[in-house]
GUPA-839478 format. One line per 2 residues: number of its first residue (from 1); their letters; for each residue y, x, z of C-alpha. Coordinates in steps of 0.001 Angstrom, whole numbers. Layout:
// residues N
NUM	a	Y/X/Z  ...
// end
This chain:
// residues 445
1	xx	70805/112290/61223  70192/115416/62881
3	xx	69598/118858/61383  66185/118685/62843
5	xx	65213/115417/61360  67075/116966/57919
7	xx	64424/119721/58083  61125/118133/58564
9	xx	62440/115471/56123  63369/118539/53480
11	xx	60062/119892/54300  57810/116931/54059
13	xx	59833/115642/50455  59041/118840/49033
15	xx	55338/119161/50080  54424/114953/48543
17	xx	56267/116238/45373  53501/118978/45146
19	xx	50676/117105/45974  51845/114823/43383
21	xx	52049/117258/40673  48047/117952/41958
23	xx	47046/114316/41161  47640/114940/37284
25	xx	44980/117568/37625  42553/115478/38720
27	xx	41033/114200/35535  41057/117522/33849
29	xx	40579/120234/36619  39345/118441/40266
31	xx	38061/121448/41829  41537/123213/41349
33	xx	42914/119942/42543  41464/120093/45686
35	xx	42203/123776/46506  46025/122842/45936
37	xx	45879/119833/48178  44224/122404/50561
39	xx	46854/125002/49822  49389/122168/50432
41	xx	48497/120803/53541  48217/124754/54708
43	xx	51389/125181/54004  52753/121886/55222
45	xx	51219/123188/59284  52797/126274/58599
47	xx	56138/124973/57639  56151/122312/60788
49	xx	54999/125453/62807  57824/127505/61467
51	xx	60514/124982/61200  59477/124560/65322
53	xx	59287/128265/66245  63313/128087/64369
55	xx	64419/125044/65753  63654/125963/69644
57	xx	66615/128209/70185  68740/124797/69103
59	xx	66882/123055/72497  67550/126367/74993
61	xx	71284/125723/73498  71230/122045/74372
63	xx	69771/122589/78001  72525/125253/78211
65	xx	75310/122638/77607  73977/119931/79186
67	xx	73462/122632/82458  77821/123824/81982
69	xx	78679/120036/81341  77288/118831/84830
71	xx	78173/122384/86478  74481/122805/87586
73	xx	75641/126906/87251  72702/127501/90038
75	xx	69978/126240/87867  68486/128834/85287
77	xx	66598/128279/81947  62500/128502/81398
79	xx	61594/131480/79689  59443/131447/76975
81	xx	56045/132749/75012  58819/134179/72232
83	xx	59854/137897/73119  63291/137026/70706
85	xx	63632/133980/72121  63496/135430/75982
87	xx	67013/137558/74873  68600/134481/74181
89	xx	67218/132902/77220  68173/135553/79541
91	xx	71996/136064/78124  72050/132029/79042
93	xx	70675/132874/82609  72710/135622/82838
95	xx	76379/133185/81781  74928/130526/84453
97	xx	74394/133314/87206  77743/135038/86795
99	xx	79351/131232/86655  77968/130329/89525
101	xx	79394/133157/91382  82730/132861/90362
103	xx	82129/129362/91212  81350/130853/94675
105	xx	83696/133254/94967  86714/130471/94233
107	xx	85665/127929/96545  85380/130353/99257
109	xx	88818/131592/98290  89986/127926/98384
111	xx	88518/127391/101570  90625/130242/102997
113	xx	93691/129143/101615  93107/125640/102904
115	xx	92503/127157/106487  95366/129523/105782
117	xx	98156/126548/104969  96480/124571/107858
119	xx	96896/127195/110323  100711/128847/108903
121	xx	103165/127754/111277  105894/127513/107772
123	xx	105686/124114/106404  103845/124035/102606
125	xx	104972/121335/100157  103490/121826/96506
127	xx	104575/119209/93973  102439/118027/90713
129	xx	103846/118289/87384  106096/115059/87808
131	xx	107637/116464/90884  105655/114263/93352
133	xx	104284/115572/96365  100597/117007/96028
135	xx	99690/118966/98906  101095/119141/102476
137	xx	100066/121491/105489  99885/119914/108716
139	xx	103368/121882/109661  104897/120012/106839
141	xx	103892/116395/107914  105721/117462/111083
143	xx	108821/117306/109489  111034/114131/109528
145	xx	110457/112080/106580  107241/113516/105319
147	xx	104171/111963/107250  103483/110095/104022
149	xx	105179/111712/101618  101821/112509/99339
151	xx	102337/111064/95452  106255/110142/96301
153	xx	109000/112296/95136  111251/113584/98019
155	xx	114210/111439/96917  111339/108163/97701
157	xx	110976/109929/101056  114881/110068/101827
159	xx	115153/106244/101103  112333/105146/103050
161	xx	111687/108014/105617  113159/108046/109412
163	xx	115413/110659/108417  117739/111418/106056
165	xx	119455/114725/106518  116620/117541/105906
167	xx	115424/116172/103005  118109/115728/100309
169	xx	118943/119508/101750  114972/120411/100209
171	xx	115420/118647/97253  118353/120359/96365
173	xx	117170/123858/97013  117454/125634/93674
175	xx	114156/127389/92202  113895/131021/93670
177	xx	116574/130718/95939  116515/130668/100309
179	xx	119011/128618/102371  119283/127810/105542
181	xx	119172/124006/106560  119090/121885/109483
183	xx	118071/118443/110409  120371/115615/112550
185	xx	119049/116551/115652  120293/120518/115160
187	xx	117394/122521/114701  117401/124694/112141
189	xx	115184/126075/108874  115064/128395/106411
191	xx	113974/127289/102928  112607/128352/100000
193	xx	111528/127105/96189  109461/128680/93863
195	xx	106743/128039/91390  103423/128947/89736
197	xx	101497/127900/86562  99431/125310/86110
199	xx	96852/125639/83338  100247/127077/81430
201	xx	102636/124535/82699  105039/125231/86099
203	xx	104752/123493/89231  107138/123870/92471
205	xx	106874/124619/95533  108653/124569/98906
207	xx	108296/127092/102002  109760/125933/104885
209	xx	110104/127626/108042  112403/126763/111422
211	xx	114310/129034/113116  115849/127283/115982
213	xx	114065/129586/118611  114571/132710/116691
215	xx	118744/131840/115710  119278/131112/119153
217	xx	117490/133995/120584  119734/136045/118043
219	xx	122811/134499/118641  122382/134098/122424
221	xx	122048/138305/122646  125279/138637/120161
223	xx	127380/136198/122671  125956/137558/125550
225	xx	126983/141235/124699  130279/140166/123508
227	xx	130873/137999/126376  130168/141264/128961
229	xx	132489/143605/126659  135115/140632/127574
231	xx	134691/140052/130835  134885/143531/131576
233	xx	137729/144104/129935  139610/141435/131047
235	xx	138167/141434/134449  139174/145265/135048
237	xx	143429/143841/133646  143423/141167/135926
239	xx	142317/143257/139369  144911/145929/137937
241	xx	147663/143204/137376  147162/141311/140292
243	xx	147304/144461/142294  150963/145332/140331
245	xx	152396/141930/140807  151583/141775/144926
247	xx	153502/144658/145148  156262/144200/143022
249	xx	156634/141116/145560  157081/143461/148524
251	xx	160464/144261/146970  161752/141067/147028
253	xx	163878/140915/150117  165644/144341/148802
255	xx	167128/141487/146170  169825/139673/146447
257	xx	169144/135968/147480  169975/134612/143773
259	xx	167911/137100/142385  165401/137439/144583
261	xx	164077/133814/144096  163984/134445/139958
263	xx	162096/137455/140691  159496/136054/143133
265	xx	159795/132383/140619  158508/134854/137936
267	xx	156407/136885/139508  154342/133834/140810
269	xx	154286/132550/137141  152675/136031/135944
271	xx	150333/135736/138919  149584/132048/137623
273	xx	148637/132820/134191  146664/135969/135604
275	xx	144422/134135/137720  143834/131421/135016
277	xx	142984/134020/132623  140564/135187/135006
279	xx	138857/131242/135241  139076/131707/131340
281	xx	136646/134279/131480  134919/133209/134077
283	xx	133834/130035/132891  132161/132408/129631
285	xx	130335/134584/132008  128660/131304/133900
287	xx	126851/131300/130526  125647/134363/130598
289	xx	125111/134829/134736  123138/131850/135014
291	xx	120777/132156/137748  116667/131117/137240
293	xx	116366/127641/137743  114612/126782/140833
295	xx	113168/123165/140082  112148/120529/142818
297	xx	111532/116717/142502  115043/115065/141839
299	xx	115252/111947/141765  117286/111409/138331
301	xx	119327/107706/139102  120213/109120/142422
303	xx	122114/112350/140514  123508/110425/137867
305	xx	124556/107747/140729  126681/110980/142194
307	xx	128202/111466/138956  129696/108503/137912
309	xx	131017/108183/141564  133065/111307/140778
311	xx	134264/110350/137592  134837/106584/138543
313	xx	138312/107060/139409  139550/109764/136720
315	xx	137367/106760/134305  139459/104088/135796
317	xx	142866/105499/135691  142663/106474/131926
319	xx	141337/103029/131174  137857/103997/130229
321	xx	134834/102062/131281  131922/103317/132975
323	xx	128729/101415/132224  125321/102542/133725
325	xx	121763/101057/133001  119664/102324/135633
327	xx	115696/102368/135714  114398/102567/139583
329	xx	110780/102875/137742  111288/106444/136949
331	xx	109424/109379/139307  111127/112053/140225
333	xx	111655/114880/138094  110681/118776/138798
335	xx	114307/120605/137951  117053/122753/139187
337	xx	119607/120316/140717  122295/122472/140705
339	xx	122257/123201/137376  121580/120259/135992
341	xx	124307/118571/137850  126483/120974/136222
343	xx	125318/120592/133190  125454/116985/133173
345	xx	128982/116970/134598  129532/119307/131188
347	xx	128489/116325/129012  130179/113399/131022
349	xx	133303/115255/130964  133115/115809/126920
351	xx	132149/112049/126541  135376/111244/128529
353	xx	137793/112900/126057  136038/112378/123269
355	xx	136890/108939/124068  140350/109911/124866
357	xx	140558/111443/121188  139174/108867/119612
359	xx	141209/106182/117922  138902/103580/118311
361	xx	139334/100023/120057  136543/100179/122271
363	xx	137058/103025/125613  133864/103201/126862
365	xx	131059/105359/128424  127948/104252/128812
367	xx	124856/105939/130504  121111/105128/129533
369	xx	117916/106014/131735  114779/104750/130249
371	xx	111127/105519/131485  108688/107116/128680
373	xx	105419/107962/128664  105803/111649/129283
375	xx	108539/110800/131375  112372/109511/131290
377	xx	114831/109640/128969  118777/110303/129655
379	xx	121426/109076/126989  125410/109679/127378
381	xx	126802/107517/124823  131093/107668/124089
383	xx	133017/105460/121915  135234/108087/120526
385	xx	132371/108871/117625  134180/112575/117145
387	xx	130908/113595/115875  130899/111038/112759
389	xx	131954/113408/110328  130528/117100/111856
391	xx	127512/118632/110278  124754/119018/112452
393	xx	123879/122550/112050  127701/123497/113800
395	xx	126370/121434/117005  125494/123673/120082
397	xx	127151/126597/117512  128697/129628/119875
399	xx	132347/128784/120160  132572/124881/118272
401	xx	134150/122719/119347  135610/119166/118182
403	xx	138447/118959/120599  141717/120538/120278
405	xx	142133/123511/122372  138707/123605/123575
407	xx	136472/126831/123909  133068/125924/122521
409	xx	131560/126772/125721  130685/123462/127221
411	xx	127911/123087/124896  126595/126486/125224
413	xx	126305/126085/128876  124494/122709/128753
415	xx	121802/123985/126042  121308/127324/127707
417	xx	120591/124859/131002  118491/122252/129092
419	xx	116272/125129/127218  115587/126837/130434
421	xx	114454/123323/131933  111934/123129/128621
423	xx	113528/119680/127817  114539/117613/124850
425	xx	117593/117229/123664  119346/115764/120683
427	xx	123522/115218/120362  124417/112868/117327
429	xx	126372/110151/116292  124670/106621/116078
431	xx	125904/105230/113527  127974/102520/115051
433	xx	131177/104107/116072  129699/106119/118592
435	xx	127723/109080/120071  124968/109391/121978
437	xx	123474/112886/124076  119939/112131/124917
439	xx	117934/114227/126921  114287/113972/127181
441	xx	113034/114737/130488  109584/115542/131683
443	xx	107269/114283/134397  106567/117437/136949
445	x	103012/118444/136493
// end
């Protein structure tokens, strides 16, 4: 029973016990009677009246509750005939207003930071309580893995997700700390964990932002400025030595016979290493001297056709296989023949040994060119899988290489020619004993 129904039943008790007490006087005194039942039922209205006036602050309270528990804060209370009573109803008015613009001010605030992760180019990834994904920013469902990664840990992403490199990396990532990471096709990413409370309990998250363009921008400048400091160097010995030793050859015939042909044998040997010191360098400052490329329609099978005629012969005489699956259905291609020819020779060439290196049983090289929808893809696929056990962040790295005395320049030259073509590229092992360089090549416009 309620306290109101207490009350009038309290009230109403009490009230019959007096007008029962007034019956006894009816035999002896039934004027007075009456005036006491009159008295009674006076004071019976006034009670009721009372009891209401008291009890209405209890329904203001209950209209208040009712208002928070369905977070109607833009509604306000009725005021009333009751100066008291209106203080109570306007400190209830005044709770609902100032709810209702925190209310305000909080979705607004969410609003911005929903617009905020949207637009951020660094990939968001908060996790709930039970370390499943909660929240992801568009940038984040652009990274491998994570499309549909919402109520699934990260480790349920790795096992079922396209990729399985980046991932594990962000799972591991220890709570305040930044590393940097890369995926399996070589770009690169900076991560970070970190948390915040959640009505008093911690939840992570992860910031993650790539830094392919910006690395290679900073390493490019570093190699560049060390390969010119080089070159120069090395350029300005090997004029000044070449100079020396085609002199000290004018002296020859002031030998004797005998001696004269271990002088001119050596000098020739010094001259030798001299002007393959100057290819050394040479071949380091084609990275750096590259020219603009110029593009114009090529027509891709008829380039690569070129190609493997060159390397046919130096194929067939080591015992490797050439194998070439051409598409005629794919249009010509706007891009700087020259260089890509170069390029390409670059990454037939490193197929070829790596196949030399390799120890397996199969000594082939095999050459893909598929039509896509934003136009043709290129794959160079060896048999000698060096790449099986090599992270993917050291690929395209200034100076790596896999082979044994090899300069690490190869590579360079070949990105620094795909990047200023704008095109795809991706160097990686397969997965079944081999390794494929695909290039993603796109229609002119």
């Amino acid at each position: 029973m309620s306290l109101r129904r207490r009350l009038y039943a309290y009230l109403i008790a009490a009230h019959l016990l007096f007008l029962a007490i007034t019956v006894v006087l009816f035999s002896t005194q039934p004027v007075l009677m009456l005036g006491l039942e009159a008295l009674i039922a006076l004071s019976l209205w006034l009670g009721i009246r009372l009891l209401r006036r008291a009890l209405e602050p209890l329904g203001y309270t209950r209209h208040f509750h009712d208002l928070l528990q369905d977070q109607h804060y833009a509604a306000r209370l009725q005021h009333s005939a009751d100066a008291e009573l209106n203080e109570l109803v306007q400190l209830f008015n005044t709770m609902l207003g100032a709810l209702y613009q925190e209310r305000l001010q909080i979705g607004e605030q969410q609003g911005f930071l929903d617009k905020l992760l949207e637009a951020t180019p660094s990939a968001v990834i908060v996790f709930d309580f039970d370390g499943r994904v909660s929240l992801l920013n568009a940038s984040a469902q652009a990274l491998p893995g994570l499309r549909n990664a919402k109520g699934k840990t990260l480790a349920d992403c790795t096992t079922t997700g396209d990729d399985s490199t980046l991932l594990p990396q962000m799972d591991a990532l220890p709570l305040g700390d930044s590393q940097l990471l890369a995926d399996a096709d070589g770009r690169r990413y900076r991560g970070q964990r970190g948390q915040f409370y959640d009505r008093g309990f911690a939840r992570h998250f992860l910031l993650v932002e790539e830094l392919t363009e910006e690395l290679e921008s900073s390493e490019k400048a570093t190699y560049d400025k060390l390969i010119r400091v080089l070159a120069h160097e090395v350029n300005n010995t090997v004029a000044a030595t070449g100079s020396v030793l085609d002199s000290l050859l004018y002296y020859r015939n002031q030998l004797a016979e005998r001696d004269g042909e271990d002088f001119s044998t050596a000098i020739v040997a010094v001259q030798r290493r001299n002007a393959s010191l100057g290819e050394f360098i040479e071949r380091f400052t084609r990275v750096v001297k590259m020219p603009a490329p110029e593009p114009r329609p090529v027509i891709v099978r008829e380039l690569m056709d070129d190609i493997l005629y060159l390397y046919r012969e130096p194929c067939r005489s080591r015992g490797i296989t050439l194998a070439w699956q051409r598409c005629d259905e794919v249009p010509a291609i706007a891009m700087d023949r020259h260089l890509m020819e170069q390029a390409l020779l670059n990454v037939v060439k490193n197929a070829m040994e790596a196949v030399e290196m390799g120890a397996g049983a199969t000594r082939q090289v095999s050459f893909v060119l598929a039509r896509e929808a934003q136009g043709a893809r290129l794959s160079v696929i060896d048999s000698g899988n060096l790449l099986g056990e090599v992270p993917a962040h050291q690929l395209f790295t200034p100076f790596f290489t896999t082979k044994k005395g090899g300069q690490g320049i190869g590579l360079l030259f070949v990105r620094e020619v795909l990047n200023r073509h704008g095109f795809a590229y991706r160097l990686a092992a397969t997965g079944d004993g081999a390794t494929s360089f695909d290039i993603w090549l796109t229609s002119p416009a």
